[in-house]
N, C-alpha and C positions, 0 to 999 in steps of 0.2 A: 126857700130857694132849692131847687131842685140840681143834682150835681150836674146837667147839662149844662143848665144857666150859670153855673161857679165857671167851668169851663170857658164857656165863652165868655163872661166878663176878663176871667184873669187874663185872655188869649186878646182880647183889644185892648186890657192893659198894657199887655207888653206890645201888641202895634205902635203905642207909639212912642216908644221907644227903639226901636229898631233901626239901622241903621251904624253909618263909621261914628266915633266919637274919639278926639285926639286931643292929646295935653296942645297948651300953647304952643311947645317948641316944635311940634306933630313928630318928636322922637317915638312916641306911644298911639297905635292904632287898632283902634278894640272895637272891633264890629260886631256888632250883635244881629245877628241872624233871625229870620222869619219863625225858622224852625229851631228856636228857643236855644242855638247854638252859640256858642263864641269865637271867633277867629282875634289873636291879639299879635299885634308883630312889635317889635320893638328896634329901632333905628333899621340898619340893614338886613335885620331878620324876621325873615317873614316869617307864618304861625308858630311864634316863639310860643305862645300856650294857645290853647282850646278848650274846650268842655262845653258843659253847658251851662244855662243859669233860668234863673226862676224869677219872676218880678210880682210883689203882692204891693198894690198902691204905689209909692212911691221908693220902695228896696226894692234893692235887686241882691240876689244869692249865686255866689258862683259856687259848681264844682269840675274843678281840669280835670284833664282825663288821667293825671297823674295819683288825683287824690287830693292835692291841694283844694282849702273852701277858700271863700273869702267875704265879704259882703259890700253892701254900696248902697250908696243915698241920690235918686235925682232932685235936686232942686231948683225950681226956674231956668227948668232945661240945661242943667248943668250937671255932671257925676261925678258924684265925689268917690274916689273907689282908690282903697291903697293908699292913700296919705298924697295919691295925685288928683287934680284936679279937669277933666275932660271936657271938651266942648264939641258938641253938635258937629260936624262938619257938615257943610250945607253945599 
């Protein structure tokens, strides 16, 4: 495989992923950006964190712009990220 081809796999990996994802009570709103960004607000504040993140198969890796990592698991369209549990917002 050739490093173009890695590129664009990983880059429709993370297509579909993309998009708002929100706990049940939607206090937590963590958008994942096109451009491999993160926007997260939490209740009445908006870009409480940022950074970006990386997604290889079915993880995702965060780093804020603070420095903070973190990591995350999608499963059956569902992220598990932080010991919260996120849903698709549709």
């Amino acid at each position: 495989m050739n490093p173009n081809q890695a590129n664009t796999e990983a880059s429709q990996t993370s297509n579909l992923y993309v998009g708002m994802w929100v706990t049940e009570d939607g206090y937590i709103r963590h958008e994942l950006l096109p451009n491999n960004r993160y926007d997260e607000a939490r209740g009445d504040r908006e870009s409480a964190y940022q950074g970006r993140y990386e997604i290889t198969g079915n993880r995702i890796n965060y780093w804020d712009d603070t420095g903070f990592t973190a990591d995350g698991e999608f499963r059956d369209d569902v992220l598990y990220h932080g010991g919260y549990i996120f849903y698709r917002e549709r």
